[in-house]
C-alpha positions as CSV (number, residue, x, y, z in Angstrom):
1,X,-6.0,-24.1,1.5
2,X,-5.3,-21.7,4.3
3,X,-7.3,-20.5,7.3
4,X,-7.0,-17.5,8.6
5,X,-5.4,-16.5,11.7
6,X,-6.1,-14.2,14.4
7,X,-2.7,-11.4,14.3
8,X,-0.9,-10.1,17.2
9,X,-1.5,-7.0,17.1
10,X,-5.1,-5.6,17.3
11,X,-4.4,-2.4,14.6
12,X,-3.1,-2.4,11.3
13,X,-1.4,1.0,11.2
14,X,2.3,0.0,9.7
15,X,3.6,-2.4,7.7
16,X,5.5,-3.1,10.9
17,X,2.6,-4.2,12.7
18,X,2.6,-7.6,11.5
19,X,5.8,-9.8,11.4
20,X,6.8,-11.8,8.0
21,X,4.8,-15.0,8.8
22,X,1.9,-12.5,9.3
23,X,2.5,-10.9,6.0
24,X,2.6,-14.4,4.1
25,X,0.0,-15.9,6.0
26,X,-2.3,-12.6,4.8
27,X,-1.1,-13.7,1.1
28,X,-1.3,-17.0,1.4
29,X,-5.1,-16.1,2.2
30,X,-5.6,-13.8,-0.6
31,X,-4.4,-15.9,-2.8
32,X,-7.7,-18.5,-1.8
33,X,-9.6,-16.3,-1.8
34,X,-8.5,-14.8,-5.6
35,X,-8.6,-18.8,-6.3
36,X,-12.7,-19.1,-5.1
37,X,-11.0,-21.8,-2.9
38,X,-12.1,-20.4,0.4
39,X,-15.7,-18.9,1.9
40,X,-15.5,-17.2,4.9
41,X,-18.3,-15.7,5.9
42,X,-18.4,-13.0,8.9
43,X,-21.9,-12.2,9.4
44,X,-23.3,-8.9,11.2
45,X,-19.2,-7.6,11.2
46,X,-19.6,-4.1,10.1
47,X,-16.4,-2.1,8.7
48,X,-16.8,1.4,9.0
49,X,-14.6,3.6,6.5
50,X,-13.5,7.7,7.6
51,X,-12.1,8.5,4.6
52,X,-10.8,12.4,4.7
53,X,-8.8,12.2,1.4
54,X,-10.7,10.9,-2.2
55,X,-10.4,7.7,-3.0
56,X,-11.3,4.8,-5.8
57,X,-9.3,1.2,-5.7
58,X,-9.3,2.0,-1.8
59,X,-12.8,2.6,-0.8
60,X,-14.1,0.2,-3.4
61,X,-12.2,-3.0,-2.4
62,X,-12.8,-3.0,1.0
63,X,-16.5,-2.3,0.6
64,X,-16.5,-5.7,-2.0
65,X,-14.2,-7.5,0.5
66,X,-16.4,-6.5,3.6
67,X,-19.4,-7.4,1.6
68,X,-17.8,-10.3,0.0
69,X,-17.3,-11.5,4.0
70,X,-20.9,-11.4,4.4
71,X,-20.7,-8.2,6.1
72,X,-21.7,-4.4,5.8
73,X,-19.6,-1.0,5.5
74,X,-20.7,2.3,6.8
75,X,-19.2,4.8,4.8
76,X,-17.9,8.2,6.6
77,X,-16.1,11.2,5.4
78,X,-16.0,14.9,6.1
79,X,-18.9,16.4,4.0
80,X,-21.7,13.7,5.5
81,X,-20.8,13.7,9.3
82,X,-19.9,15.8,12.6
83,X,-16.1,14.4,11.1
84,X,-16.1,18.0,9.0
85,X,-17.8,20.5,11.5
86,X,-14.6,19.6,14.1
87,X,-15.8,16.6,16.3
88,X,-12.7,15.5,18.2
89,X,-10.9,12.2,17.2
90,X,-11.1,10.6,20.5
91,X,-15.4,11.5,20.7
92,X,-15.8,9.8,17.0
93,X,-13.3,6.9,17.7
94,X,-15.4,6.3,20.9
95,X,-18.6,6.5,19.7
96,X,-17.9,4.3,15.9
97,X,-16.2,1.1,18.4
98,X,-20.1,1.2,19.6
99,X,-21.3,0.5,16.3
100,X,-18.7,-1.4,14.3
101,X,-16.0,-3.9,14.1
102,X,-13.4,-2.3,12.5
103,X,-12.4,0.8,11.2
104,X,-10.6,1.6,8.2
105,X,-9.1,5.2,7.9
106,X,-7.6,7.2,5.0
107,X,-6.2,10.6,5.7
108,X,-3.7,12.7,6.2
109,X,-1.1,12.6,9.2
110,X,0.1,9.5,10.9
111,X,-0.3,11.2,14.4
112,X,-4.8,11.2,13.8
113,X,-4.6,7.8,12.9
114,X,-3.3,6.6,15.8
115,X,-5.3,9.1,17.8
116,X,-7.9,6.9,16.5
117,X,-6.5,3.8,17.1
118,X,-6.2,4.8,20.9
119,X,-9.6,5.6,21.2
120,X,-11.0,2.6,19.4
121,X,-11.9,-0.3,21.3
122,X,-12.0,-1.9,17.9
123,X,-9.0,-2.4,15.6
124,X,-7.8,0.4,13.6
125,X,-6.6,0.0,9.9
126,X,-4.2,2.6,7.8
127,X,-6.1,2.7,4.3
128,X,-3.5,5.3,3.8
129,X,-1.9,8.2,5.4
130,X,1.1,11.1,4.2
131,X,3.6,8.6,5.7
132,X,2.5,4.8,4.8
133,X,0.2,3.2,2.6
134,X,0.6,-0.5,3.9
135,X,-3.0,-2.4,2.6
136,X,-1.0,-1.2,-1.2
137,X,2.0,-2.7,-0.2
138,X,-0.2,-6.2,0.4
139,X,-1.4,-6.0,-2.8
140,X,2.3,-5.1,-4.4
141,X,3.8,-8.0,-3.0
142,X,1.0,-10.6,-3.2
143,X,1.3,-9.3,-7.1
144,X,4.9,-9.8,-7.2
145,X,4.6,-13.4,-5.9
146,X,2.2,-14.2,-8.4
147,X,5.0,-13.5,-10.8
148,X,8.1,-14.3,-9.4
149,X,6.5,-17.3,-6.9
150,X,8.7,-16.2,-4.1
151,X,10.9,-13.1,-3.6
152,X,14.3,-14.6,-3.8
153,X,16.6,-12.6,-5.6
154,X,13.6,-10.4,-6.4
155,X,15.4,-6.9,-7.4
156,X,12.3,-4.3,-7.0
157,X,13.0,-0.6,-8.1
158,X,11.1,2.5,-7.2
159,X,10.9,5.0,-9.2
160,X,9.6,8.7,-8.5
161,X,8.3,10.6,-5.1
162,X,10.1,9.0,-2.0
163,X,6.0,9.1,-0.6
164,X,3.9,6.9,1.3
165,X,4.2,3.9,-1.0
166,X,8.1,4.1,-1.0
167,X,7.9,4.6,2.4
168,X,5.7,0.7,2.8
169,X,7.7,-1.0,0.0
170,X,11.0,-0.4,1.9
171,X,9.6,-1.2,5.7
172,X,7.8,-4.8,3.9
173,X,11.3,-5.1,1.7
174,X,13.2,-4.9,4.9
175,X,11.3,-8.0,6.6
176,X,11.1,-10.1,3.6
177,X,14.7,-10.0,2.6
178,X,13.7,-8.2,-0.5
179,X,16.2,-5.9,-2.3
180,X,14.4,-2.3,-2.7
181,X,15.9,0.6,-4.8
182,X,14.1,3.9,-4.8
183,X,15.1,6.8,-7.1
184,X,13.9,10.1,-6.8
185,X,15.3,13.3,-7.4
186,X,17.4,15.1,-4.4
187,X,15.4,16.4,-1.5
188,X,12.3,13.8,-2.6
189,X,14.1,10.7,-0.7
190,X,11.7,8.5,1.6
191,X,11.1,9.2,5.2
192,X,14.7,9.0,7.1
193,X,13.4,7.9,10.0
194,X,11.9,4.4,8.1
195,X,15.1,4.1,6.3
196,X,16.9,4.0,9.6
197,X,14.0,0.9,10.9
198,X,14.1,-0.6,7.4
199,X,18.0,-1.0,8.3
200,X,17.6,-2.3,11.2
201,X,15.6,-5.4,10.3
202,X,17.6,-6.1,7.2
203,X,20.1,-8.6,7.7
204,X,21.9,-7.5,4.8
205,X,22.0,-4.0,4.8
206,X,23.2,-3.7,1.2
207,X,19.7,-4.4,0.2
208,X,18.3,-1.0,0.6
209,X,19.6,1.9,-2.1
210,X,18.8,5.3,-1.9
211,X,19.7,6.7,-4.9
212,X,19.3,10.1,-7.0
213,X,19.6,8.0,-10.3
214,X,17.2,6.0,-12.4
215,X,19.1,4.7,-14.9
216,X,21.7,2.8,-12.0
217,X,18.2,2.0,-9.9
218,X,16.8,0.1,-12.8
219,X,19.5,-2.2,-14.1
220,X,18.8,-5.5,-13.3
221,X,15.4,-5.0,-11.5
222,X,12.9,-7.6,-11.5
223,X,9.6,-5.0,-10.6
224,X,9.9,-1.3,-11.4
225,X,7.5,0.4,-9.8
226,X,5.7,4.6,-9.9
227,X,3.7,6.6,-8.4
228,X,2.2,9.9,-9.2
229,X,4.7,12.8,-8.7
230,X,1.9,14.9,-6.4
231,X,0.3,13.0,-3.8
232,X,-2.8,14.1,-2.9
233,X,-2.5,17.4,-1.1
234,X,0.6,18.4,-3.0
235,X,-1.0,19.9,-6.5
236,X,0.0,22.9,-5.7
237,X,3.7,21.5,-6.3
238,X,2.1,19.6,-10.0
239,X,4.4,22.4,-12.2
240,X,7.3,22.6,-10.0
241,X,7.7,18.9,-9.2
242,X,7.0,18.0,-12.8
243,X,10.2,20.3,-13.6
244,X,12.1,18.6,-10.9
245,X,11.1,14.8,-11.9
246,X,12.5,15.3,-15.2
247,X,14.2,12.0,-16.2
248,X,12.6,10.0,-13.7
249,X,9.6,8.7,-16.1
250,X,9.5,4.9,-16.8
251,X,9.8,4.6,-20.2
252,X,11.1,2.2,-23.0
253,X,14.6,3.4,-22.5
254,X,14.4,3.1,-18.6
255,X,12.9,-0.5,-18.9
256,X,15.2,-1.8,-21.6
257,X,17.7,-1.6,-18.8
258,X,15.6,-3.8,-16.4
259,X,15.9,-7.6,-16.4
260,X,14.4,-9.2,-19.7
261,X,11.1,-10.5,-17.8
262,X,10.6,-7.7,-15.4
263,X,7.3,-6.6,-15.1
264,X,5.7,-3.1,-14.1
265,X,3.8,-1.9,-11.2
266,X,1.8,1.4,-10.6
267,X,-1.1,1.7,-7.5
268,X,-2.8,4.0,-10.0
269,X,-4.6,6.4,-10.5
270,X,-1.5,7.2,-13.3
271,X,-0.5,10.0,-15.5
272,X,0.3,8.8,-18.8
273,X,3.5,10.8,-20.1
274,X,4.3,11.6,-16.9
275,X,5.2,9.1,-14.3
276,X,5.3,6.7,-16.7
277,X,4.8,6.4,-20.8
278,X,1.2,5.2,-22.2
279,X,3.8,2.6,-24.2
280,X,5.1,0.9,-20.8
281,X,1.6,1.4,-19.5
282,X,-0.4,-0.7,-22.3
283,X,2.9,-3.4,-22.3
284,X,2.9,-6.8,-21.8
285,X,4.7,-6.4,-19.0
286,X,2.3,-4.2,-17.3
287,X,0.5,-5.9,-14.2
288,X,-1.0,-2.9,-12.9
289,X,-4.5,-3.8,-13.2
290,X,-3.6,-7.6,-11.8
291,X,-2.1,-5.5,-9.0
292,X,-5.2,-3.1,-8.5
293,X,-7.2,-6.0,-8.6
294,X,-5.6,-8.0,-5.4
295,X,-6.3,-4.4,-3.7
296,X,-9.6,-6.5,-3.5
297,X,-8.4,-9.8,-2.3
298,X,-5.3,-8.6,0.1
299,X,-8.1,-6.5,2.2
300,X,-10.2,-9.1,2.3
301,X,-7.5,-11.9,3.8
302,X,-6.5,-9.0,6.3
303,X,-10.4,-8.5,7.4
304,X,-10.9,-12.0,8.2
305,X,-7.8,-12.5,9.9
306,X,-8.4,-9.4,11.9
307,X,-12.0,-10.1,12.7
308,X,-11.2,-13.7,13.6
């Protein structure tokens, strides 16, 4: 059994804000907790969540992780707070470090989240923005561990939108010595400036493949992974992009190409025919549901080694 530690950085707003023992120390937690095998209990902590986009597996599992810690949440979003009628960032970041511990903030550009991280006396978390999504990439890679016991040799494809989640898996890929292949369709690539950081930490650069083609991405791979084509605030893009994506759906021909035991990976919520086929979707090699479930215990190891 592990115990959590305090991290060295006070926010949590990029994959890149913890180092790799960080990261695997956070796992190592999660997995104790998953396993009942540690009670930590952080009474009178309260988590406040600003949650400008919609949200399910996000705003759920760190309400049952906060609660779950013996703590409270205080749940804030646009339509039930001055957030909506225009109160500055830097007047609601001051005031919300006078009544909580730590916030946790889903919305839309990088640059307001750490507008509220420079206010905040308290630490700030990303529970999602247009450019990262690092609490899913926790979850991902605590799921792939689970499976795989370490990532050795791990071969994780990406398949689909080069979005927020492509952008985490390749920054946590980079640090772990994982190999990460994302295919998408040209002009949909990941964010170039977070390819150029991934390649600066990787030791072997050949690890990291941008590519325009599924069926290379997938041969081999270990994980594939998909995401929804439109991220939220792109459905005005739904009929075009679903013209564009063509070919790039995870289906039975797509997987029978992977390794022989790889498994399948989605952060949900997922569009059957689309992204991916109901077939892969219901398969035995699905862990999509194992992985929205360690949404729950990944937030919960990061909360108690950030309120430590």
């Amino acid at each position: 059994m592990f115990n959590p530690i305090k991290l060295g950085s006070k926010n949590f707003l990029s994959s890149l804000d913890i180092s790799c023992e960080e990261f695997l120390h956070i796992l190592e937690i999660a997995k104790s907790f998953k396993n009942k095998d540690l009670n930590i209990k952080l009474k009178e902590k309260v988590l406040g969540l600003i949650f400008d986009k919609s949200s399910t597996r996000t705003r759920v599992s760190f309400q049952v992780a906060m609660s779950r810690l013996g703590g409270t949440t205080v749940d804030l979003n646009p339509t039930t707070s001055q957030i909506g009628r225009g109160e500055p960032i830097r007047d609601t970041a001051r005031v919300l470090s006078r009544y909580c511990d730590v916030l946790a903030i889903r919305t839309f550009k990088q640059t307001d989240l750490e507008e509220y991280a420079k206010w905040s006396s308290k630490p700030v978390i990303n529970a999602l923005t247009d450019l990262e999504h690092p609490c899913q990439a926790l979850a991902d890679f605590m799921t792939i561990k689970e499976e795989f016991l370490d990532f050795k040799d791990v071969v994780l494809t990406f398949i689909g939108d080069g979005n927020n989640v492509a952008n985490s898996l390749i920054l946590c890929g980079a640090f772990l010595g994982v190999e990460v292949r994302i295919a998408c369709p040209k002009g949909y690539e990941p964010n170039s400036s977070l390819i150029d950081k991934a390649y600066e930490i990787y030791e072997n650069k050949n690890l990291l493949k941008i590519t325009n083609d599924p069926n290379a991405a997938v041969l081999g791979a270990n994980v594939l992974y998909t995401d929804v084509w439109s991220s939220m605030g792109e459905e005005n893009q739904k009929d075009e992009k679903e013209k564009v994506f063509k070919g790039f759906t995870i289906d039975s021909d797509l997987v029978s190409k992977a390794d022989k035991d790889a498994i399948i990976l989605h952060c949900l919520p997922a569009y059957r025919s689309k992204e991916i086929t109901d077939e892969i979707f219901e398969s035995h090699k699905s862990r999509i549901f194992d992985q929205a479930e360690n949404r729950l215990h990944a937030q919960q190891a990061l909360l108690s080694c950030i309120l430590q």
